[in-house]
C-alpha positions in Angstrom: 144.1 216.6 138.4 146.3 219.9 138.7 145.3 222.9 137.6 148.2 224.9 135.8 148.1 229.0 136.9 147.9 231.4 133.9 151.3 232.8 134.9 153.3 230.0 134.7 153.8 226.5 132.5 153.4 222.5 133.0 156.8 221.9 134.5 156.9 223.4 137.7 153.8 221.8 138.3 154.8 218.4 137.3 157.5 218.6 139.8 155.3 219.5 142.6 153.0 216.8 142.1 156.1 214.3 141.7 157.5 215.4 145.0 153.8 214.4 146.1 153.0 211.5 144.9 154.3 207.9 146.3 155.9 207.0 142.4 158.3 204.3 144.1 158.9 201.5 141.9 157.5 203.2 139.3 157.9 204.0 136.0 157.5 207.6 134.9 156.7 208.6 131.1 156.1 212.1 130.0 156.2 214.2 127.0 158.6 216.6 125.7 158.0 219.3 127.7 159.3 217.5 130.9 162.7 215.9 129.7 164.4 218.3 132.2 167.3 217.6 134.1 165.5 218.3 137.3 162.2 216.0 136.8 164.6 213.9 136.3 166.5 214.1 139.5 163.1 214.2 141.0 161.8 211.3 140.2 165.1 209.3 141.0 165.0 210.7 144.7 161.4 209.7 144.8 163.0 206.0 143.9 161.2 205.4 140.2 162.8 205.4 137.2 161.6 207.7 133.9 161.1 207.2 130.5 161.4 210.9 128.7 161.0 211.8 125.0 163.1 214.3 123.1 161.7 216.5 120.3 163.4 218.5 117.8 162.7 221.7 119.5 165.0 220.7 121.9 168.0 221.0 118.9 170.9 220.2 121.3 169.5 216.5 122.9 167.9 216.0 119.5 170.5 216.4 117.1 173.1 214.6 119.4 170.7 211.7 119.5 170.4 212.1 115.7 174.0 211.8 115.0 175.2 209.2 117.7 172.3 206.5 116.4 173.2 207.7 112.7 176.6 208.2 112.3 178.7 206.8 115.3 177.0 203.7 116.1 177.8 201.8 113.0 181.3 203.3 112.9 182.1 202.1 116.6 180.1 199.1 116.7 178.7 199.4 120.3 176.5 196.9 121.4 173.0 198.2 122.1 169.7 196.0 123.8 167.5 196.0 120.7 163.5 195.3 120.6 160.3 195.8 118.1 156.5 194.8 118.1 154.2 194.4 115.1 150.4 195.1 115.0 147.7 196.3 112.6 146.7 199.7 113.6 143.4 201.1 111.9 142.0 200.5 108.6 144.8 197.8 106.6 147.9 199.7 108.3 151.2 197.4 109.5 152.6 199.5 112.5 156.0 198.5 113.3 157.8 199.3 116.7 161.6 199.4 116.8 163.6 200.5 119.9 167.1 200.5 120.3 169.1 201.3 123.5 172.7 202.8 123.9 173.9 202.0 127.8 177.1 204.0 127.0 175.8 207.2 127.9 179.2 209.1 128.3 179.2 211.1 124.8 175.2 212.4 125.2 176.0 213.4 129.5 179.7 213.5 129.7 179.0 215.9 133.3 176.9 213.4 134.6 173.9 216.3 134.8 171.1 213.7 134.3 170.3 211.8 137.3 169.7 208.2 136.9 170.5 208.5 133.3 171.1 204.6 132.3 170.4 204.9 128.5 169.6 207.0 125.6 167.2 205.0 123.1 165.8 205.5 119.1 162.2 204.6 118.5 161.5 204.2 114.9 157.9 203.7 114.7 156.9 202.5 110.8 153.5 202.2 109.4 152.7 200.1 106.0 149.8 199.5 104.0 150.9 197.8 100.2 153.8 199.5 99.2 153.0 203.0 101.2 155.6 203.2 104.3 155.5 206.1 106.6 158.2 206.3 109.1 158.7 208.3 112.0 161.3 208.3 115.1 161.6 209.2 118.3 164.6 209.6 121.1 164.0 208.7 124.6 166.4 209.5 128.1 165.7 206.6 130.3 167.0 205.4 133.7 166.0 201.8 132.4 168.7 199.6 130.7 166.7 197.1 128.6 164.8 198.2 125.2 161.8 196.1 125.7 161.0 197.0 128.9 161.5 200.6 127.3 159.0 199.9 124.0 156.5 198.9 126.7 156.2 201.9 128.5 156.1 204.2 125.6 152.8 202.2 124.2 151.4 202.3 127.4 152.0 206.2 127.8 150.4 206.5 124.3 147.5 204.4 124.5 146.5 205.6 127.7 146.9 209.4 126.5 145.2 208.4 122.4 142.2 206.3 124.3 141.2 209.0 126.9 141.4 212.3 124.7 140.0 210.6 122.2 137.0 209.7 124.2 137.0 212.8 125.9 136.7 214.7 122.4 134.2 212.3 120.4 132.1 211.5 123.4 131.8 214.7 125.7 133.2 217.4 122.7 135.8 218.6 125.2 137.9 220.1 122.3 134.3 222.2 121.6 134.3 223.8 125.1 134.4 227.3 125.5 133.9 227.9 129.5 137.1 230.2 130.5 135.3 231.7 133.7 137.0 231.0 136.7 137.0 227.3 137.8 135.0 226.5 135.3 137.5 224.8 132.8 138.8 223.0 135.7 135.6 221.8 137.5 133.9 220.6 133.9 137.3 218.4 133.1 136.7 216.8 136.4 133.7 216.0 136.1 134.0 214.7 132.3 137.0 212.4 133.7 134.9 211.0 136.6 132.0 210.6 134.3 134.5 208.5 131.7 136.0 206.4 134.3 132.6 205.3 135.7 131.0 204.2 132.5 134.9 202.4 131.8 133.9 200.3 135.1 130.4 199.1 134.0 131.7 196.0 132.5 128.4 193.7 132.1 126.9 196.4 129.9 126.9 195.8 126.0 126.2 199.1 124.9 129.5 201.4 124.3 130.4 204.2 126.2 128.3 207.0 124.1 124.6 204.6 124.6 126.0 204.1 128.2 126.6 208.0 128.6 122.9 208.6 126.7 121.4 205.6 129.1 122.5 207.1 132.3 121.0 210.6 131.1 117.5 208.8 130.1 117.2 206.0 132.9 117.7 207.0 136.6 117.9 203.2 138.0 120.6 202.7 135.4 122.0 205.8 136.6 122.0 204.4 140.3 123.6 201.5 139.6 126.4 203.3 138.2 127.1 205.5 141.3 127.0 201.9 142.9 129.6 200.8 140.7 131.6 203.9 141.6 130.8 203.2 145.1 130.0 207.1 145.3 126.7 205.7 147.1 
């Protein structure tokens, strides 16, 4: 966990810890914020490929994704890897996965200015209940070449992201905080982190994580046998 300073943003960070890191063979996701052309080259010297989403605030990648997977690709006909995945999300909702990827990256990086750059993919994610279809998409730079290998990172980056902040909110009311004094931001998001990936590792107990948190609070041997778990001990 990095802390970012007041005077500056995510991406130089990012970088840093990239250089830092051992992300050979790897696979690196990331949000919006970090499709840059040097994370890119970053993590390619580090010897891992990168999966990195486009949004529409970033008008020149966006709309040239926009109008190559709408526009050209039917008119020229190029060949493109192609996967989807179906599941039922919450309540009675279908969500649909769809994910196709262009290798012919010439017309989006004619300068060659993205390292590694191997494809540009759509992501047309689709959720249905009865008649009611909502419909969203998505474009990706990757230094990958196949679309399901692609799919599969992206749910991966998600799930992981949606399953700890959600925790992190309902359980410990991060979202709620207001401690701005000096480390403490930083030092409480630690420790609610640590605290979520030791209940995570109690897998005999029945009890969800919010009775686990509450049991560990109430019952010191339970509490013990966590730390054991953790092999903080």
């Amino acid at each position: 966990m990095q802390a970012v300073p007041e005077a500056t943003n995510e991406i130089p960070i990012v970088q840093e810890l990239l250089r830092l890191v051992d992300i050979r063979k790897s696979v690196v996701t990331a949000d919006a914020l970090h499709c840059q052309k040097e994370t890119a080259t970053i993590i390619v010297e580090r010897g891992a490929d990168y999966v990195l989403s486009v949004k529409k605030n970033q008008s020149t990648l966006w709309h040239s994704a926009e109008d190559y997977f709408g526009r050209l690709i039917g008119e020229m006909g190029i060949t493109v890897s192609e996967a989807h995945s179906v599941e039922k999300a919450h309540g009675q909702w279908i969500e649909v996965r769809r994910c196709r990827l262009v290798g012919d990256v010439g017309w989006f990086d004619p300068h060659g200015q993205w390292s590694g750059l191997a494809g540009v993919a759509q992501v047309v994610y689709e959720r249905r209940r009865g008649e009611s279809v909502k419909k969203r998409y998505r474009y990706v730079l990757t230094s990958l070449t196949n679309a399901s290998t692609v799919l599969g990172c992206l749910r991966g980056h998600w799930g992981i992201e949606n399953s700890q902040h959600w925790r992190l909110d309902v359980f410990y009311r991060e979202d709620d905080s207001r401690v701005r004094v000096g480390n403490g931001a930083q030092n409480l998001a630690m420790l609610r982190r640590m605290s979520l990936s030791v209940l995570k590792r109690d897998k005999d107990a029945p009890a969800g994580i919010q009775t686990r948190r509450k049991k560990a609070g109430w019952d010191a041997a339970y509490r013990e046998r966590l730390l054991a778990i953790a092999h903080i001990l």
